[in-house]
VEXDREN-2710 file (C-alpha; in Angstrom, 1 decimal):
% VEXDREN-2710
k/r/px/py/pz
1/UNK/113.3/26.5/65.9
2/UNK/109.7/27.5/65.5
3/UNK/110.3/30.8/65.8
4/UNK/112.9/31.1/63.4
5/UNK/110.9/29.2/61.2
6/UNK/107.9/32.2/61.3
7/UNK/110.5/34.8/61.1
8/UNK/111.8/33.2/57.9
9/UNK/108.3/33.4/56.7
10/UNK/107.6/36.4/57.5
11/UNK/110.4/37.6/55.7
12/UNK/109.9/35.6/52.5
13/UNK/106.2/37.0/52.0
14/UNK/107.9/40.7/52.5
15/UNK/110.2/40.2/49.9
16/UNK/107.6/38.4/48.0
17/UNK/105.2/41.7/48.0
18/UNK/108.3/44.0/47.0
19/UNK/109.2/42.1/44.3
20/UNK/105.2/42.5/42.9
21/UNK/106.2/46.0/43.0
22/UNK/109.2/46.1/40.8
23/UNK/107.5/44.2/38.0
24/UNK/107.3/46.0/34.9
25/UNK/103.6/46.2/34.1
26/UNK/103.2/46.7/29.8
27/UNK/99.5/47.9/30.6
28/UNK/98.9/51.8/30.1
29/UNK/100.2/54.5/32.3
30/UNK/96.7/55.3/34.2
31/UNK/96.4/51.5/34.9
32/UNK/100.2/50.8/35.7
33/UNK/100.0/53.8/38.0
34/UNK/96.6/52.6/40.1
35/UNK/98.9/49.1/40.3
36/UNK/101.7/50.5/41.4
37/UNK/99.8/52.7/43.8
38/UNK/98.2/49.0/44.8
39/UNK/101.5/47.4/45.5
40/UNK/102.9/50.2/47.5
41/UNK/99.7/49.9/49.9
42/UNK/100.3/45.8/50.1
43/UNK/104.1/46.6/51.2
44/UNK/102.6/49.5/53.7
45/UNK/99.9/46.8/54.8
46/UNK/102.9/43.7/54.9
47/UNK/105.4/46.3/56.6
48/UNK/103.1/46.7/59.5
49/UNK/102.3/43.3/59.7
50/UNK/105.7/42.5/60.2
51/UNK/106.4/45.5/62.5
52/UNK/104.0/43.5/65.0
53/UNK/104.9/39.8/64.5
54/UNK/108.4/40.7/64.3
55/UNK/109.0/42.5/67.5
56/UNK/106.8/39.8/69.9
57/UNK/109.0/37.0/68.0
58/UNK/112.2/39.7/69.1
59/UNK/110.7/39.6/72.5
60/UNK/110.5/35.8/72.7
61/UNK/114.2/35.6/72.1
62/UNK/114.8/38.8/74.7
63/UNK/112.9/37.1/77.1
64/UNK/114.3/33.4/76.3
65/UNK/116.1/31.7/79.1
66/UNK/115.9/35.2/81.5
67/UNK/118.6/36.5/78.7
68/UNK/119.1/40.5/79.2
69/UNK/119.2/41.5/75.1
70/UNK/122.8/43.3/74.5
71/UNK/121.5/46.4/72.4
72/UNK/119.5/49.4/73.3
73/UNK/115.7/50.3/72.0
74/UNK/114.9/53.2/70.1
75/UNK/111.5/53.1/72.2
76/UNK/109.4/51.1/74.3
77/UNK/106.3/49.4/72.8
78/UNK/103.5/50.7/75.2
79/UNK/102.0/47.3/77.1
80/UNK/98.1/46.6/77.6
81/UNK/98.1/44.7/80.9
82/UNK/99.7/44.0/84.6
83/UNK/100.4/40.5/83.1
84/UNK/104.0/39.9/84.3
85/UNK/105.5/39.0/81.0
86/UNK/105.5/42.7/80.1
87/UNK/106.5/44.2/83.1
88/UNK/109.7/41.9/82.7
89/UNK/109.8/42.7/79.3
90/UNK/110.2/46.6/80.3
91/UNK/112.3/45.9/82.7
92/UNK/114.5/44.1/80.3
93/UNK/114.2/46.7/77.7
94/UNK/115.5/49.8/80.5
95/UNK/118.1/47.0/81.6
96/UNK/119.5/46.5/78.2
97/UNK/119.6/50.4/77.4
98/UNK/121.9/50.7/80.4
99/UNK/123.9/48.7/80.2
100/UNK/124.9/50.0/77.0
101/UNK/125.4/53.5/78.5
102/UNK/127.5/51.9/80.8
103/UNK/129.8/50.0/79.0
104/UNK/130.2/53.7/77.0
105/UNK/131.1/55.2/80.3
106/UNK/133.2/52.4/81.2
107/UNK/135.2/52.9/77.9
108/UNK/135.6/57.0/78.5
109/UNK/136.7/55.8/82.3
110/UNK/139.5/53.6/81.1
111/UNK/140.6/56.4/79.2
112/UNK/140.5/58.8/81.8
113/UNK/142.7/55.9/83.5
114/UNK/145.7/56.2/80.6
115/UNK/145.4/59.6/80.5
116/UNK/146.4/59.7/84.3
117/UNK/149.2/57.3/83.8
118/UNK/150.8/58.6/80.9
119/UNK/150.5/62.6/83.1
120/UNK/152.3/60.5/86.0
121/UNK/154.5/58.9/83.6
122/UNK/155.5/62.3/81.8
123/UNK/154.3/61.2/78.3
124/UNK/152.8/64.0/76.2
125/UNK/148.9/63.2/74.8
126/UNK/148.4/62.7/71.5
127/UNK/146.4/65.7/69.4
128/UNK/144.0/63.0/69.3
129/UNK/144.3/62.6/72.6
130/UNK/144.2/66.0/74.1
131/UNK/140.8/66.5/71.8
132/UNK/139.0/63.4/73.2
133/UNK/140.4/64.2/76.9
134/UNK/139.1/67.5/76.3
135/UNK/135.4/66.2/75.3
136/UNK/134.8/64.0/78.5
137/UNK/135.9/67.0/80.4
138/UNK/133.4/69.1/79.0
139/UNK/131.2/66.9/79.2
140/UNK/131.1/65.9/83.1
141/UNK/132.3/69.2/83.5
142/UNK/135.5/68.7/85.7
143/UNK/138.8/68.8/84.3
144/UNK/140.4/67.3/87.4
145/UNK/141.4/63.9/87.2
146/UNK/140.6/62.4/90.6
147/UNK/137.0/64.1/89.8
148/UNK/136.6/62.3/87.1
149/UNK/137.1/59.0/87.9
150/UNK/134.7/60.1/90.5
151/UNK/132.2/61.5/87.8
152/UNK/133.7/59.2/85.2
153/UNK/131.6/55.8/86.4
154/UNK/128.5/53.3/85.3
155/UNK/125.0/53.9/87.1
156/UNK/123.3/51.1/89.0
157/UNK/121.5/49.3/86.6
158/UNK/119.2/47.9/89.5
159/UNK/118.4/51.0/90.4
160/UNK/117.8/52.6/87.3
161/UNK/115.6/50.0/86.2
162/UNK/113.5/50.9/89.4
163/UNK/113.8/54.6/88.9
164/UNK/112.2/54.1/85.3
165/UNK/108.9/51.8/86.7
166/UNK/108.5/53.6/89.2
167/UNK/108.5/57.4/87.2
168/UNK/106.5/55.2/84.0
169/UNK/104.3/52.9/86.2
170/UNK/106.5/49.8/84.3
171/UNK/106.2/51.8/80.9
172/UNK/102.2/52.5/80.7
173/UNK/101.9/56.0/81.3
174/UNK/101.4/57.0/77.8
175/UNK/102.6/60.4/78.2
176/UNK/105.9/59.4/79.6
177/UNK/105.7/57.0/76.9
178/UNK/105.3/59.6/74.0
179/UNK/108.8/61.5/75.5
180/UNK/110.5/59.0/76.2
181/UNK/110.8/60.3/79.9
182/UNK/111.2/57.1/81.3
183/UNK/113.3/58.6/83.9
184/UNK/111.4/61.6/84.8
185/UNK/114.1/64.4/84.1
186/UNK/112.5/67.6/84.1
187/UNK/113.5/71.1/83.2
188/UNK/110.9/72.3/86.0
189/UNK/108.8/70.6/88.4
190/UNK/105.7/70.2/85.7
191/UNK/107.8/69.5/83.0
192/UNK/109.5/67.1/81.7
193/UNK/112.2/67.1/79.1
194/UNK/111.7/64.6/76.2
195/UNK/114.0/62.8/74.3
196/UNK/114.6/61.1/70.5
197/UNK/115.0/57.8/71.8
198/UNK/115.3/55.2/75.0
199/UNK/119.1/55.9/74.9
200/UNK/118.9/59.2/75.0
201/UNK/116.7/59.2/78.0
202/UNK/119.3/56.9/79.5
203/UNK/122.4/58.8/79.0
204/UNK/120.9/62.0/80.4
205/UNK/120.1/60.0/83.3
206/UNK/123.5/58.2/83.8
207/UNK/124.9/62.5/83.4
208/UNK/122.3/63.5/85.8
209/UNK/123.7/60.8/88.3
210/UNK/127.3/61.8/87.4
211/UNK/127.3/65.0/87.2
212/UNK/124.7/67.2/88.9
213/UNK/125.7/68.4/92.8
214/UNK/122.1/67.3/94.2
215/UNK/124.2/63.2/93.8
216/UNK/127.7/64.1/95.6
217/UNK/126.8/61.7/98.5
218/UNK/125.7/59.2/95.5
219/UNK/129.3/59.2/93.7
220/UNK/131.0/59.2/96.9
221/UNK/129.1/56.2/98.1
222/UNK/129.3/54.8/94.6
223/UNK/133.4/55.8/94.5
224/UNK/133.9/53.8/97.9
225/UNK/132.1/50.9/96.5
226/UNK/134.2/50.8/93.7
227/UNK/137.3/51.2/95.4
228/UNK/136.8/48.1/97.7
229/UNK/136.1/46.1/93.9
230/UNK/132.6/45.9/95.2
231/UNK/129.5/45.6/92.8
232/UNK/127.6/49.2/92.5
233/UNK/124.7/48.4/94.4
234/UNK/121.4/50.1/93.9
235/UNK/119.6/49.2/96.5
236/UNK/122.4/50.8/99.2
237/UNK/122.5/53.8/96.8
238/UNK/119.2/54.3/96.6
239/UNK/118.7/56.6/100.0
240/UNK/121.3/58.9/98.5
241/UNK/118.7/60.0/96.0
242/UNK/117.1/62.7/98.8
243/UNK/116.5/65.4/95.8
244/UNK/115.3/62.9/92.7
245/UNK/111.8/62.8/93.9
246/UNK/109.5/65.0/95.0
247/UNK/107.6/62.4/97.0
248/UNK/108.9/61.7/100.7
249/UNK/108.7/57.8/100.3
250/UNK/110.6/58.3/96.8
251/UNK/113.9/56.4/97.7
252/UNK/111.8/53.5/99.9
253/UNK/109.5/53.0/96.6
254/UNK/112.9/52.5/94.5
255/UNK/114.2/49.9/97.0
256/UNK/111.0/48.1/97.7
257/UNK/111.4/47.8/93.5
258/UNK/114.3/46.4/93.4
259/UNK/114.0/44.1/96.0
260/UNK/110.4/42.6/95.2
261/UNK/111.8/41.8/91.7
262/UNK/115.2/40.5/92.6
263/UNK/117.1/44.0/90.7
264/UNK/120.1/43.2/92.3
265/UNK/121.3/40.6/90.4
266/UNK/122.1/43.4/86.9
267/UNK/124.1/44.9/89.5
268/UNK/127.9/44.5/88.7
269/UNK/131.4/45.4/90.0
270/UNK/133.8/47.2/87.4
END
C-alpha cells in the first residue's frame, strides 16, 4: 500500500509541475518566455526525478513475492554493487524478456502446427495464410515443415539467463551495457553486434539458438525433450553449446550458473 501510495504522489507533483506550465502568464513576452523556459526546466528536473523513484518502486513490485514481471525492458538499468537484490533483479529482467520471445515463438509454432494439418488435411491456405507461412520460413530459413517445428521452438529460459550473467558479469559491464549485448552475439570474435533494445538482443539470441548450424545437436536434444512433453531444460542443454564460447570452461560456467541460483525452476515444458 505504501508503495502505491508514493507512486500516487509522485505522480500528482508531476502533473502538478505541467500544469504550472500551461498557465497563461499576462506578464510581457521577454518575462513570459524566461517563465516558461523556468517551467520546462522544473518538468525536466521532476521527469528525472520520477525516472528514478519510479523504476526502484517498479522494481519493488518485480521483485515482490519472487514474481517474474510479464513484459520485456527496453534496457537494463546498470547496478552499483554485488548486493544480491540486483543481481536477482537482472536476472529477473533477462527472464522476463524471454519469456516474452518465447511465447512469440510459441505462437509462430502453433501456426506452423495448423499449417501442417490443414497440408495433411488437403485444405488450401489462406492469402493471409500463405504470406505469414511464408515469413516464419524466411525467417528460420527452412521451408520444410518437420524442420520447423524443429527450428520453430522457445529457448531455455534457465539457460539464457545464465548465458546473459555470465557474457555481462550480471549486467555491470558497461560496455555490454551500452549495446545491449547482453548475450554476446558478435559479428567477429572482437565485435559485438548491438542492438535498440533488451528484446532485440533476445530475439537474435533465441534465432541464433534456432537457426544457426553451430546448435543442430542443441534443437535435436531440445526436439527430443519436447517430444517426451518434457520441460526444455537448460542445464542438460547447456554442453550442446561447444561453439557459443570461446572459453574452454564456457558450457561448465553456464551450468554452474544455473545451478548455484536455482535457474531451473523458469524452465517449462510446452
Amino acid at each position: 500500500m505504501k508503495i502505491i501510495t508514493r507512486l500516487y504522489l509522485l505522480l500528482s507533483l508531476a502533473i502538478s509541475v505541467v500544469d504550472l506550465c500551461c498557465v497563461e502568464t499576462s506578464v510581457s513576452s521577454a518575462k513570459s518566455s524566461i517563465k516558461c523556459r523556468d517551467r520546462l526546466f522544473q518538468c525536466a528536473l521532476v521527469s528525472k526525478i520520477l525516472d528514478r523513484e519510479c523504476h526502484g518502486i517498479l522494481r519493488k513490485i518485480a521483485l515482490r513475492d519472487g514474481k517474474i514481471p510479464n513484459f520485456p525492458l527496453e534496457r537494463i538499468p546498470l547496478t552499483d554493487s554485488q548486493r544480491q537484490y540486483d543481481m536477482d533483479f537482472f536476472m529477473k529482467s533477462i527472464a522476463a524478456t524471454v519469456n516474452c520471445v518465447n511465447k512469440n515463438i510459441l505462437r509462430q509454432r502453433k501456426f506452423v502446427k495448423l499449417v501442417q494439418d490443414k497440408r495433411r488435411s488437403g485444405i488450401q491456405l489462406t492469402k493471409g495464410e500463405e504470406e505469414y507461412f511464408a515469413m516464419i520460413c524466411e525467417f528460420y530459413q527452412t521451408k520444410n515443415i518437420d524442420d520447423l517445428l524443429i527450428r520453430v521452438a522457445p529457448v531455455p529460459v534457465s539457460l539464457a539467463v545464465a548465458q546473459a550473467a555470465l557474457e555481462s558479469g550480471f549486467g555491470k559491464d558497461r560496455t555490454i551495457h551500452s549495446m545491449n549485448a547482453y548475450f554476446g552475439l558478435a559479428r567477429t570474435k572482437d565485435k559485438l553486434i548491438s542492438f535498440d533494445s533488451l528484446y532485440k538482443s533476445a530475439v537474435a539470441y533465441a534465432k541464433t539458438l534456432n537457426v544457426n548450424l553451430c546448435y543442430r545437436e542443441f534443437r535435436r536434444q531440445r526436439a527430443a525433450m519436447i517430444s517426451n512433453s518434457q520441460k526444455i531444460d537448460g542445464a542438460k542443454l547447456s554442453p550442446s553449446l561447444k561453439l557459443y564460447g570461446t572459453d574452454k570452461n564456457y558450457r561448465n560456467s553456464v551450468q554452474k550458473i544455473i545451478i548455484f541460483h536455482g535457474l531451473a525452476s523458469l524452465d517449462r515444458p510446452i
